[in-house]
C-alpha positions in Angstrom: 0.0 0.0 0.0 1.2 3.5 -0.9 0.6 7.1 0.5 1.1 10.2 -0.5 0.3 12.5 2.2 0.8 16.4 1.7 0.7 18.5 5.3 0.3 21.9 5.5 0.6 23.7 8.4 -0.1 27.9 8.7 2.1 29.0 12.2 3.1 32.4 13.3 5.5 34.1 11.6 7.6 34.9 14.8 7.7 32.6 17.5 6.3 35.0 20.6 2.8 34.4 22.2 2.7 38.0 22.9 1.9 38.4 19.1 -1.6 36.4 19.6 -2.9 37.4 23.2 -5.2 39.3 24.2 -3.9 41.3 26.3 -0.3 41.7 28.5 0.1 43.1 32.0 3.8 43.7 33.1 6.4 45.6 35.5 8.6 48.3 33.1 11.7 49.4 35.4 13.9 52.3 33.9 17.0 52.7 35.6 19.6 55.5 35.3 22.4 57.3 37.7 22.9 60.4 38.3 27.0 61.0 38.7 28.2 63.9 40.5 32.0 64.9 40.5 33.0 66.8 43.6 35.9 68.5 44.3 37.1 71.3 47.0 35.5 74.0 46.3 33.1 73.5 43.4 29.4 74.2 44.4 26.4 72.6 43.2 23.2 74.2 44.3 20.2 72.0 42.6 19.7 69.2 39.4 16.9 68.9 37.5 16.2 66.0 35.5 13.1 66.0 32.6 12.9 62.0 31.9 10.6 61.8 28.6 10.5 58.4 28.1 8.3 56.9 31.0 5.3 54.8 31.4 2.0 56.4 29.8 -1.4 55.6 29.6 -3.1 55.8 26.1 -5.7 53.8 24.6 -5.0 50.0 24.7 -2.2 50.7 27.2 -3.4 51.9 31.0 -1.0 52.5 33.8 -2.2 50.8 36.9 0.5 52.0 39.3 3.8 53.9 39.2 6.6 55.2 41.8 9.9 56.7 41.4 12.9 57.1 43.5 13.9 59.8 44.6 10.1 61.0 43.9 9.5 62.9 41.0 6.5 65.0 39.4 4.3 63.5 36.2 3.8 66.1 33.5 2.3 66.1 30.7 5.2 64.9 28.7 7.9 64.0 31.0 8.8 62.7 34.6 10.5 66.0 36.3 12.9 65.2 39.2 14.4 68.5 41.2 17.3 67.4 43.6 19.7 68.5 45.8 22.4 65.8 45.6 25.6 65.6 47.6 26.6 62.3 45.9 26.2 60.7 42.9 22.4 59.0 43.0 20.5 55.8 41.5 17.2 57.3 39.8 14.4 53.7 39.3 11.1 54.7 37.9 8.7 51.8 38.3 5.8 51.1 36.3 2.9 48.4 35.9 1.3 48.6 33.0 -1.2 46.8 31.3 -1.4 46.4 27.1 -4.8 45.4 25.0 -5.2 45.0 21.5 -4.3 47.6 19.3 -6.9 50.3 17.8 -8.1 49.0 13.8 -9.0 51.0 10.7 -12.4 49.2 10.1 -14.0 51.4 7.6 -12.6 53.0 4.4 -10.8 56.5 4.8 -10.6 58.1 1.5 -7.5 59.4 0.2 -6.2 62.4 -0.4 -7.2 63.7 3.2 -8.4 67.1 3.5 -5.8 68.4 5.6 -7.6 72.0 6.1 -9.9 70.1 8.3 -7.2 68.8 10.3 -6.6 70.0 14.2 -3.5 71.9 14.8 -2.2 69.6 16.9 -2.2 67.0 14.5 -1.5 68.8 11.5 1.8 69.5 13.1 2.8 65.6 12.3 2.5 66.8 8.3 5.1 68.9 8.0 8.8 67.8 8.1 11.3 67.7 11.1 14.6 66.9 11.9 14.8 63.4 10.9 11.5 63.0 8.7 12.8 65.2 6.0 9.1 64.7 3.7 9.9 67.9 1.4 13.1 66.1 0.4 12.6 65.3 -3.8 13.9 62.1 -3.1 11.2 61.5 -0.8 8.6 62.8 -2.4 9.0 61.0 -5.6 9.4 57.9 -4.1 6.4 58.4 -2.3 4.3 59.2 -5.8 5.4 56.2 -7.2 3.8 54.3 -4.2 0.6 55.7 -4.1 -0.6 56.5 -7.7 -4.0 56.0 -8.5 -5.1 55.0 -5.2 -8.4 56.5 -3.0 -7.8 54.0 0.2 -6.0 55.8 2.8 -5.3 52.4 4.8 -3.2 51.2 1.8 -1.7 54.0 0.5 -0.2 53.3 4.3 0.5 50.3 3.7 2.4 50.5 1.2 4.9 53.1 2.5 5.2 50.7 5.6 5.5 47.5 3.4 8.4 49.7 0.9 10.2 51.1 4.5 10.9 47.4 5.4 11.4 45.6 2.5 13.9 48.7 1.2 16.1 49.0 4.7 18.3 45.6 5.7 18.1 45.7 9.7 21.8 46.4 10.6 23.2 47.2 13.7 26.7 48.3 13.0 24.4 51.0 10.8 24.7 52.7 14.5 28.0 52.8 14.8 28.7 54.4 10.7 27.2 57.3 11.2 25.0 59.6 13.9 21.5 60.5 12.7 20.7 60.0 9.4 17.8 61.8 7.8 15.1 59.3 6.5 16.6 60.6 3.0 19.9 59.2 3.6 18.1 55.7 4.3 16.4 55.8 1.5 19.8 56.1 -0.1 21.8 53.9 2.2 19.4 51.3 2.6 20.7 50.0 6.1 19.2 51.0 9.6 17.8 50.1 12.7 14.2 50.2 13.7 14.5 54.0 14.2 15.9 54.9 10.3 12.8 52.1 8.9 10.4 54.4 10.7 11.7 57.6 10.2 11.9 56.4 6.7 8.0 55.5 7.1 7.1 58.6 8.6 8.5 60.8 5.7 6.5 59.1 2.8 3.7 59.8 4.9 3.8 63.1 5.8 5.1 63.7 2.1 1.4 62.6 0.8 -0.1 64.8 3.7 -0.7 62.2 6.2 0.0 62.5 9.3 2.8 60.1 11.5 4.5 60.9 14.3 7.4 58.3 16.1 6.6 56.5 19.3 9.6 55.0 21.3 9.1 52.6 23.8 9.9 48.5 24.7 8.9 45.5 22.6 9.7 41.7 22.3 11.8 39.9 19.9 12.9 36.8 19.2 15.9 38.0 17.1 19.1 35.9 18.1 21.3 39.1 17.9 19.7 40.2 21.2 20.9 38.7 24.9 17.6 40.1 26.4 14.7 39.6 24.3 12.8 43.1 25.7 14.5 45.8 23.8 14.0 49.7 23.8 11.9 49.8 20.1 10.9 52.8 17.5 7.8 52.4 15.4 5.1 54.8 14.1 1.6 55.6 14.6 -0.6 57.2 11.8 -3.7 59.7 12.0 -6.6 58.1 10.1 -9.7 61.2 10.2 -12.1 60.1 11.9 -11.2 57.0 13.6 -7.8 58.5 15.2 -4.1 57.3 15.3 -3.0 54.0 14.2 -0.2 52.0 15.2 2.1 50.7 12.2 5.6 48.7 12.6 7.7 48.6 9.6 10.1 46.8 11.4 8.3 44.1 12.6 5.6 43.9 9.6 2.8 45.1 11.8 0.6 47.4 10.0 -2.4 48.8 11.5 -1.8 47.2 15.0 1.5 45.9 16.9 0.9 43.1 19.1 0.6 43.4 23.2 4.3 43.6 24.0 4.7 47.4 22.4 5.3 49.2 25.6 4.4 52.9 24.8 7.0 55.3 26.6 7.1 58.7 24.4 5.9 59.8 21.1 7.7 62.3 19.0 7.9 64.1 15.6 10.7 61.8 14.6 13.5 59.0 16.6 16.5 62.4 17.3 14.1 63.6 19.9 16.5 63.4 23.3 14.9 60.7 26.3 15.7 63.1 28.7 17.4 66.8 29.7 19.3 67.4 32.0 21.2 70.9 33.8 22.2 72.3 37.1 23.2 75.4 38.9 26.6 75.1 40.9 30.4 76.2 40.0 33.1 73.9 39.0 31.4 70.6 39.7 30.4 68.3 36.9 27.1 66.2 36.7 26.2 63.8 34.1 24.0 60.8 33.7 24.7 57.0 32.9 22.7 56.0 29.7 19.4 54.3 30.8 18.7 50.8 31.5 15.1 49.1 30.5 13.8 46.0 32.5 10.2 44.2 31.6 9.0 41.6 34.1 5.9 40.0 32.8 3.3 39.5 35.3 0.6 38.3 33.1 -0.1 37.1 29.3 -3.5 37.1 28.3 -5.9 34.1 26.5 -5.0 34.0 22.5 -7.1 36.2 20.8 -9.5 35.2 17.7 -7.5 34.6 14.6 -7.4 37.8 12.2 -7.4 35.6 8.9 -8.2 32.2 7.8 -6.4 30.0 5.2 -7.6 27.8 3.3 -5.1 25.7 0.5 -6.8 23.8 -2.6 -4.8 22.2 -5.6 -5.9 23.0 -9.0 -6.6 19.6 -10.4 -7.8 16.6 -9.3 -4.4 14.6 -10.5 -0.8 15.5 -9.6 1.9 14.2 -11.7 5.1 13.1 -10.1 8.4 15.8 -12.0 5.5 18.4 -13.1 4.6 21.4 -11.4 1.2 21.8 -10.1 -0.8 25.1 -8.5 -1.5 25.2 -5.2 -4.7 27.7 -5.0 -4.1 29.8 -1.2 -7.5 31.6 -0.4 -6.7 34.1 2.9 -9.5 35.7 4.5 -10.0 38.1 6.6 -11.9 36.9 9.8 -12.3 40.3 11.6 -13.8 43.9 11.2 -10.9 45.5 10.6 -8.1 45.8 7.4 -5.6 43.4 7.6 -2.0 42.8 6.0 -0.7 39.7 5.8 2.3 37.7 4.2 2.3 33.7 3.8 5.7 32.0 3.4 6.3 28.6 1.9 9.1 27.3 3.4 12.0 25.2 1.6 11.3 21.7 2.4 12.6 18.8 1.3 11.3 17.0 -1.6 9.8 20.3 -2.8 10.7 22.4 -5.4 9.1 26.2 -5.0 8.5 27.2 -9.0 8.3 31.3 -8.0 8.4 33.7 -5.5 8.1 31.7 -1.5 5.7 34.4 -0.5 3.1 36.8 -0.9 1.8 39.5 1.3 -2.1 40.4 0.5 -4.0 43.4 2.0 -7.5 42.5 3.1 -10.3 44.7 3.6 -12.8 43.8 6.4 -14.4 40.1 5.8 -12.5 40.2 2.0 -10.9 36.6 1.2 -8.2 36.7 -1.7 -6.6 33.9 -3.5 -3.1 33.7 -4.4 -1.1 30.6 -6.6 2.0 29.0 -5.2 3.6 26.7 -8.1 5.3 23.5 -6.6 6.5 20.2 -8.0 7.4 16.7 -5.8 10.6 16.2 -6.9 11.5 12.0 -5.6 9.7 9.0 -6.3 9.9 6.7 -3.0 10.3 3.0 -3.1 7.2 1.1 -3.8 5.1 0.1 -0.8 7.0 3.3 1.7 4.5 6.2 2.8 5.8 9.3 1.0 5.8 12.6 3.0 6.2 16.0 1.5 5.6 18.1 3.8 4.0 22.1 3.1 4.6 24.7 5.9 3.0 27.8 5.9 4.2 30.8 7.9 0.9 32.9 8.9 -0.7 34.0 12.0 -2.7 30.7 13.1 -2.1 26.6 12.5 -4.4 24.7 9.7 -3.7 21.4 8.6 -5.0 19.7 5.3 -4.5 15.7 4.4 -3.8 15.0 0.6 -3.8 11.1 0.0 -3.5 8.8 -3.0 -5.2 5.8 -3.8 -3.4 3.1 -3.0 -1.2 1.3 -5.6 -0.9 3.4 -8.2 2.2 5.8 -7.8 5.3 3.9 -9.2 7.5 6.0 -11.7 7.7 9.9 -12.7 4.9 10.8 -14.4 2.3 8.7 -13.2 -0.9 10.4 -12.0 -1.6 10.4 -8.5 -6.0 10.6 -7.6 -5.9 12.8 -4.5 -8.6 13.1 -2.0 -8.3 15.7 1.0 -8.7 15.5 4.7 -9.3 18.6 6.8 -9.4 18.1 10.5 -6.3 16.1 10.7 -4.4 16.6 14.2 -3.4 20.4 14.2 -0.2 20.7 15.7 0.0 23.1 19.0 1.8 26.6 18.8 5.0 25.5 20.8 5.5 22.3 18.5 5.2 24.3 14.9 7.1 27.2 17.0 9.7 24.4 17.4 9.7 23.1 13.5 10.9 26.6 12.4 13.2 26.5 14.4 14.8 23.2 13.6 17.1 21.8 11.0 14.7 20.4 7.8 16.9 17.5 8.6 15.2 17.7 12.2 11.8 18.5 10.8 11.7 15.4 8.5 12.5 13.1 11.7 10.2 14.7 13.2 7.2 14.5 10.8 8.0 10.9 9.8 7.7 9.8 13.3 4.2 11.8 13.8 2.7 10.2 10.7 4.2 6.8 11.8 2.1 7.4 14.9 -1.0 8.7 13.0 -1.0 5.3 10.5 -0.9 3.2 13.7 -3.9 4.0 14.5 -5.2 3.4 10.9 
């Protein structure tokens, strides 16, 4: 008897949970030092420290209780500490927080906006700034390109987001080649950090009149290159009329929400505004500050939230032929009342050949499906009687599994026809186990899924 058995499996596209709960209540701890040089005769009369990156509440994120040591006073924008130090002093701000799901764009905002209508204090985030140089000719015609003969504000967005992180290679020696660079000079360079992809974000915007203004803060990652997997973060937020502003990560490929573990600490007109500003009044004595120091303790993850968008994977045909290529027919749909951007990846796996690109990204309007056509071949023929395995794995935002099996006895040589009927509702693997498989070797993977469909035939 003969099998051939076809799995595909839609996971996450980054292995934290914090990218499908609900919701995400944690401890923030900032930690500096203020260091005071003393010496005979120098006199230092008072400090005053403005800390403008701090815990805030806003929308999805409420504080729930904050302290700081020494104590300081909340402003609007900053945390203002007045001291009369004889030494130099530790300065902790600690902050609970809780994080809900990010704001949507659920209806259609038509595009160009009317600026005129706009309040001053948001019209502000249209016009360029230090970093976000959006009346640069490079900018602006890069920006035209992007949005020609579109109405939909939400992807007009979009596609600035999706160009600022396809366009700039995450680099973090970038840091270390240069200060500041204006979003122009990415656009040029084409290497950053998460600051130059938004600044770079932020400038196509405001070029086309919309208004984006920079938020720093914390966020998770899973990125290897990191020792501590909360890391201070820059991404955007847009103003959509009407419904108000919208968080987009370039960085990350979030667009239109970021998931719970975006930890709001400051929002700006671009990344080269300073955390914090310091002075003093004294003679001859010399006060600085140590850079600061970000700590997240999480207290509290959330249940998973509904999935955003469904997958469903059909073949063309009801025959596959062993050496030829064949269409796999990927139908995404948008589960939820908001817009939605998402990419599928079809990883490399062996016995697979990928005719084409390995991904696509689609963006969804509420409740839209889309379909999109991955071209594959099976490249080996098994020895007769064996149960033949080629594994497809999908990278998305949820798991689905579909069961494609022959009749038995007929596949031999290439280019014999294989009758396929499906199975839905197979086994779905959990998130930690598919988390696992990207993780792993294809080597690895193969051991691993052989051993799981030994297990599944058992019971047969």
């Amino acid at each position: 008897m003969r099998y051939l058995i076809l799995f595909l499996i839609l996971v996450a596209s980054a292995g934290a949970d914090y990218q499908r709960a609900e919701s995400l209540l944690a401890d923030v701890v900032i930690n500096t030092t203020l260091d005071i040089h003393l010496s005979p005769g120098d006199i230092l009369s008072n400090v005053s420290l403005a800390l403008f990156v701090r815990p805030i509440s806003y929308g999805p994120q409420k504080i729930i209780a904050i302290s700081s040591e020494p104590k300081g006073s909340f402003g609007k924008d900053s945390l203002d500490f007045i001291m009369h130090p004889r030494q130099s002093t530790p300065i902790v701000v600690d902050g609970t927080v809780r994080m809900a799901a990010s704001p949507q764009v659920t209806s259609k905002v038509v595009f160009p906006i009317d600026t005129i209508a706009l309040p001053s204090d948001i019209l502000v985030y249209t016009k360029p700034s230090a970093l976000a140089d959006s009346a640069n000719p490079l900018i602006l015609t890069r920006a035209r390109t992007l949005f020609t003969d579109q109405d939909d504000l939400y992807f007009v967005v979009q596609r600035f987001a999706q160009f600022a992180h396809d366009t700039v290679r995450y680099d973090l020696t970038s840091i270390n080649k240069r200060s500041k660079d204006l979003a122009s000079g990415i656009l040029l360079s084409r290497d950053g950090v998460c600051d130059d992809i938004s600044n770079l974000f932020i400038a196509l915007c405001r070029s086309a009149g919309i208004p984006a203004r920079f938020v720093a803060g914390l966020a998770y990652t899973d990125n290897e290159i990191f020792v501590d997997p909360w890391q201070p973060h820059g991404w955007a937020e847009v103003y959509f009329p009407n419904i108000g502003w919208i968080p987009f990560d370039p960085t990350f490929g979030q667009y239109g929400w970021v998931d719970v573990s975006h930890i709001k600490l400051r929002e700006s007109a671009d990344s080269g505004t300073p955390a914090l500003h310091l002075e003093w009044t004294g003679q001859g004595v010399n006060v600085s500050i140590s850079p600061l120091d970000f700590g997240v303790d999480v207290l509290e993850v959330g249940q998973d939230r509904l999935p955003r968008v469904g997958l469903d994977v059909r073949l063309s045909q009801d025959t596959l032929v062993f050496g030829k290529d064949e269409v796999l027919d990927v139908v995404m749909m948008n589960l939820q009342g908001g817009y939605e951007t998402s990419t599928v990846f079809l990883a490399d796996t062996e016995g697979l050949l990928i005719k084409g690109p390995n991904n696509q990204t689609v963006v969804l309007r509420p409740f839209q499906s889309v379909h999109m056509n991955f071209t594959v071949s099976l490249e080996e023929v098994q020895p007769q009687d064996s149960i033949m395995t080629y594994p497809l794995l999908f990278y998305g935002e949820r798991n689905f599994s579909m069961e494609l099996r022959s009749e038995p006895g007929q596949v031999k040589n290439p280019g014999d026809e294989v009758v396929l009927s499906a199975k839905t509702q197979i086994p779905r693997f959990t998130w930690e186990e598919t988390s696992e498989i990207i993780k792993e070797e294809k080597l690895s993977f193969w051991q691993w899924l052989i051993q799981s469909i030994n297990s599944l035939f058992r019971g047969l």
